[in-house]
C-alpha positions, 0 to 999 in steps of 0.5 A, spaced: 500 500 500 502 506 497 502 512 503 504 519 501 509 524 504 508 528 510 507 536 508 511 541 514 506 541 519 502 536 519 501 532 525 501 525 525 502 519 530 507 514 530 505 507 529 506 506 536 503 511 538 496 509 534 497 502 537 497 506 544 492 511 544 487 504 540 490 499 546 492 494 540 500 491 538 504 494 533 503 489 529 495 490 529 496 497 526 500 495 521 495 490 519 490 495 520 495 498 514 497 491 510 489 490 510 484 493 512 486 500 508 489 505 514 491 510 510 499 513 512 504 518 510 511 518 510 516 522 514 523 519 511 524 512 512 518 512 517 509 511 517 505 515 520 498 516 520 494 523 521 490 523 526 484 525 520 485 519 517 485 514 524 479 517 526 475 516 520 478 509 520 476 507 527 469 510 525 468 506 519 470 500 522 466 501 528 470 501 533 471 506 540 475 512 538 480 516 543 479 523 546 486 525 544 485 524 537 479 528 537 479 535 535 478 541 540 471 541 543 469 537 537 462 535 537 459 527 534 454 526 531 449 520 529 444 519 525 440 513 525 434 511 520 431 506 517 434 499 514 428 498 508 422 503 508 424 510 509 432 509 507 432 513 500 429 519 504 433 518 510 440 518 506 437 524 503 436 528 509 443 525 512 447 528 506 443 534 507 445 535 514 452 533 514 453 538 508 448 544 511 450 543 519 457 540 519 460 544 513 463 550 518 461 546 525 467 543 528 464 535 528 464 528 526 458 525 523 455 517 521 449 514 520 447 507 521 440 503 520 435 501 526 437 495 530 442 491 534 447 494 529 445 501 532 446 500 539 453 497 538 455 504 534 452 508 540 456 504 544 463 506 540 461 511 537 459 515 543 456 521 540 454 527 543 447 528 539 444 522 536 438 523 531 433 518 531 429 518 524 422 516 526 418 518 520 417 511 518 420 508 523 416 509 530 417 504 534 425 503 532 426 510 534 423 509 540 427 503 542 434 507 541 431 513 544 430 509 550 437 505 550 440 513 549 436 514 556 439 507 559 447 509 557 446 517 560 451 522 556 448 523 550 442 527 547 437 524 542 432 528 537 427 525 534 426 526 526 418 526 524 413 527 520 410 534 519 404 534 523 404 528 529 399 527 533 400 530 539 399 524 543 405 522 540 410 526 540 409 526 548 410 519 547 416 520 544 419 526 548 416 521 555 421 515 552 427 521 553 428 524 547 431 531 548 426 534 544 422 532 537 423 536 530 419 535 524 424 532 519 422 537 513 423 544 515 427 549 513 434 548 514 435 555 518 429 553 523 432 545 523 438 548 524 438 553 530 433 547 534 440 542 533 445 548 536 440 549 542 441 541 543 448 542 543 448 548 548 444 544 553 450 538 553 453 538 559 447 540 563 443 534 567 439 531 561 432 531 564 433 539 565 
């Protein structure tokens, strides 16, 4: 596998400082290399991996990323939807976000369908806000919101249908959603509403 050269003021971690801060052997870093497609530069004679590429790395193959990889003050993002009906709008609405909210935020954002797979994800991933599509997925959406309430740490929003029955949003909101959003409003009004969830992390969830 060909690696590029390290540019003059590029941070990137030695080998075994990648197999320290993921709490693997060295050997396992260079497999991650051989095999699975990590990407790494050159500084003279010696790999290295920049911290970019480590963590998108670690996000595709689901596993726990280390805080000091992480950008200062850097927020993660989930969006979680629906693996059969619903998933071409889902994954339309996810590219949207990610190029509207994350272009000038200081966050990484995935995405993942409903099931055992997300809770795993939810696991590794801890994000800080997880957006649970609940247009044509109610009762999936409920089950994650729950399980984010079980773990604690983490705020999840509710996307719905334009004009829910009120008797279920209450439902969704007493599940532990942080707040519920009607997926197909202005980007503007979307937007300011996931800045308001972002201000309040920190804060004691049920406040």
């Amino acid at each position: 596998m060909k690696g590029m050269t390290e540019k003059k003021g590029t941070p990137a971690l030695r080998i075994e400082q990648v197999a320290l801060l993921c709490g693997v052997s060295v050997s396992r870093v260079h497999s991650w290399i051989e095999k699975s497609g990590l990407k790494f530069i050159f500084s003279g004679e010696e790999r290295k991996v920049q911290r970019e590429d480590l963590v998108g790395f670690l996000m595709h193959y689901n596993m726990p990323i280390p805080g000091g990889i992480l950008p200062m003050n850097a927020r993660k993002i989930l969006f979680i939807c629906p693996e059969k009906r619903g998933r071409k709008a889902g994954n339309e609405f996810f590219r949207l976000f990610s190029e509207q909210f994350c272009r000038n935020a200081n966050c990484l954002i995935d995405s993942v369908t409903f099931g055992k797979g997300a809770e795993y994800k939810i696991l590794t991933f801890r994000p800080d806000l997880i957006l649970a599509d609940a247009v044509n997925s109610d009762k999936e959406a409920l089950n994650v919101i729950r399980f984010v309430k079980s773990i604690g740490g983490m705020r999840a929003v509710a996307l719905v249908r334009r004009n829910l029955a009120g008797a279920k949003r209450q439902r969704i909101l007493a599940a532990g959603a942080h707040t519920v959003v009607e997926r197909n409003v202005a980007w503007d009004e979307l937007l300011a509403c996931f800045n308001r969830v972002f201000n309040s992390l920190g804060k004691n969830p049920s406040q």
